[in-house]
N, C-alpha and C positions, 0 to 999 in steps of 0.2 A: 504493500500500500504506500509506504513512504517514499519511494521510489518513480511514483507516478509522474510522468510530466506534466500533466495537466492540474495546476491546483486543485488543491482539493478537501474539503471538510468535514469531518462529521461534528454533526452538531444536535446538541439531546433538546425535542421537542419543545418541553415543557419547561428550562433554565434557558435555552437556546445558548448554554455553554457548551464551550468546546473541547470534543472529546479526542482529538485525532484530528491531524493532519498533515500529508504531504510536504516534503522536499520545499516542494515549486511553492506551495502554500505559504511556507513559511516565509520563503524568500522573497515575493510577494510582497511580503506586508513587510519586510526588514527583520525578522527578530528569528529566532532559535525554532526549531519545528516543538524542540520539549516546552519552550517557552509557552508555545499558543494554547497548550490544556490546561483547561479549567477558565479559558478568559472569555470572557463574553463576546459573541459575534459583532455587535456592533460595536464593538471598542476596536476589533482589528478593520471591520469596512462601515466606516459610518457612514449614515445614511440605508442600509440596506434594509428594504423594505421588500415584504411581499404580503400583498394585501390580508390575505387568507389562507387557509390551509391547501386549499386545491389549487392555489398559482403555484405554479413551477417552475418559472421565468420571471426573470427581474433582468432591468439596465439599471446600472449603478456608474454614475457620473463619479469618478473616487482621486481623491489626490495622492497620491505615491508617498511612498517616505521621504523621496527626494524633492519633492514639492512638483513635480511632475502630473499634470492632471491625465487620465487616462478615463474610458468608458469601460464599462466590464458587463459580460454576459455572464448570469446566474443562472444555473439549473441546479433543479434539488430533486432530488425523489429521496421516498420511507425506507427505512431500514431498522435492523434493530442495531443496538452495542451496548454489551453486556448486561441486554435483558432488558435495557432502554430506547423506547421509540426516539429513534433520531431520523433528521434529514445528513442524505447523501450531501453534499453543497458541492459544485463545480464553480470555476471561474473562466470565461477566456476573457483574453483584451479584444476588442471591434475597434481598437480607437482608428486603425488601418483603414477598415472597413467602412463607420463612419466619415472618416473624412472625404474616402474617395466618392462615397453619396455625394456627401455635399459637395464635392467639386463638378460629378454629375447633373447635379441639380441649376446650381451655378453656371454651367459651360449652357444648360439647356434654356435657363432663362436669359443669357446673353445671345442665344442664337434665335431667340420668337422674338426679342429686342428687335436685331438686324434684320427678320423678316419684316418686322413689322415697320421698321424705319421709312420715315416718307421718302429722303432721298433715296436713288437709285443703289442700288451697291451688288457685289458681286465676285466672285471669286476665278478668276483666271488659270492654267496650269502653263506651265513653261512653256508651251507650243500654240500658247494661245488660245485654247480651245474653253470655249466657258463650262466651269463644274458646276457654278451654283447664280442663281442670280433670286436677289428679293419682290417681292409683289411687287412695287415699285421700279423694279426695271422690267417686270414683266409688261407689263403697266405700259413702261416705257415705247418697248417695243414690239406691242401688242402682240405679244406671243403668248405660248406656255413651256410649259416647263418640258416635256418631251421635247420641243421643237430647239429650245433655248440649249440643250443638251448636246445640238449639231452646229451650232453657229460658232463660230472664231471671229478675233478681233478687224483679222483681216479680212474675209469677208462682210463683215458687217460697215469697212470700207470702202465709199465712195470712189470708185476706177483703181484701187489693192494702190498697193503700193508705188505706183508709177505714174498713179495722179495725186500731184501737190496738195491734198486736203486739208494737213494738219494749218492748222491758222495761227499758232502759237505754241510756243513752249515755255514752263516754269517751273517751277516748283513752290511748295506747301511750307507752310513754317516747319512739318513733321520732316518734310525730305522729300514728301508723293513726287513723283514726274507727274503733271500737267498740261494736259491736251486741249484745245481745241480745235476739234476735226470734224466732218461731216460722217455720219450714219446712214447706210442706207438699209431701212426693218423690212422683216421675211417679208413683209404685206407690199415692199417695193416703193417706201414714199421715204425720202429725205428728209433727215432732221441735223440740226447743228446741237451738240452735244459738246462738254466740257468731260474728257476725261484727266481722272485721279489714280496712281498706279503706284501703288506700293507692299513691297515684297514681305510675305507671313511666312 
């Protein structure tokens, strides 16, 4: 049992003192594995709550010994120890886990952002070829998104490359190179367009 990698606790029902635990357990918390018997559970993970007898799962928001904040997955199941109804207690860390949600969640609501953005915008590949473009360039150049999937920069110019369309060049306070060039959209009608082009 001591030996277990996975934290580990047993803990008696009815004191919710601690009668056993694990290696990783101890180390865990900072202190000696013989140290943790007989101490109270919530003195080694404060805050640990579980509502009722039948939850088996807790998140514990917990601060490390080293002051180090981490998230912690609880699972318990019944067991006896020596003759006393205790819970099993497990621990893992999610703090990995969680964060990488939230930077899922984060990356997902900057990306309905850009969709949603009035201006035009748009994601280019090194060959020119458009990956992605937002309502707003859809919009643009009254396309869709299938259609938008086939067009390139250069095409979508006014006689390619061999008729002088670009009307300017500049750049952005960021660095963009800065265009103004003529468009011509799938539908076949000219428009004068400002492009912005900078490398992700």
């Amino acid at each position: 049992f001591a030996a277990q990698p996975t934290p580990t606790w047993i803990v008696d029902i009815e004191s919710k003192l601690v009668h056993a635990a694990t290696d990783s357990a101890a180390a865990l918390v900072g202190q000696e594995p013989a140290a943790l018997r007989g101490k109270p559970l919530s003195e080694l993970l404060p805050g640990i709550e579980f509502h009722d007898d039948s939850t088996h799962e807790s998140l514990l928001h917990w601060q490390r010994p080293d002051g180090s904040e981490t998230r912690l997955e609880l699972r318990r199941v019944a067991t006896s120890y020596a003759g006393r109804a205790s819970w099993l207690l497990t621990a893992r860390d999610i703090s990995a886990e969680f964060a990488a949600q939230a930077r899922e969640q984060e990356l997902a609501a900057q990306a309905d952002a850009l969709e949603a953005a009035p201006e035009p915008c748009g994601v280019v590949d090194g060959e020119g070829r458009l990956r992605y473009g937002n309502l707003a360039l859809l919009a643009l150049l009254n396309t869709d998104r299938e259609r938008l999937g086939t067009l390139t920069l250069q095409a979508l110019e006014v006689g390619g490359e061999a008729d002088a369309t670009v009307r300017s060049v500049a750049r952005t306070a960021t660095g963009a190179l800065r265009q103004d060039v003529r468009w011509r959209r799938p539908d076949g009608q000219a428009i004068e367009v400002e492009v912005a082009l900078a490398s992700i």
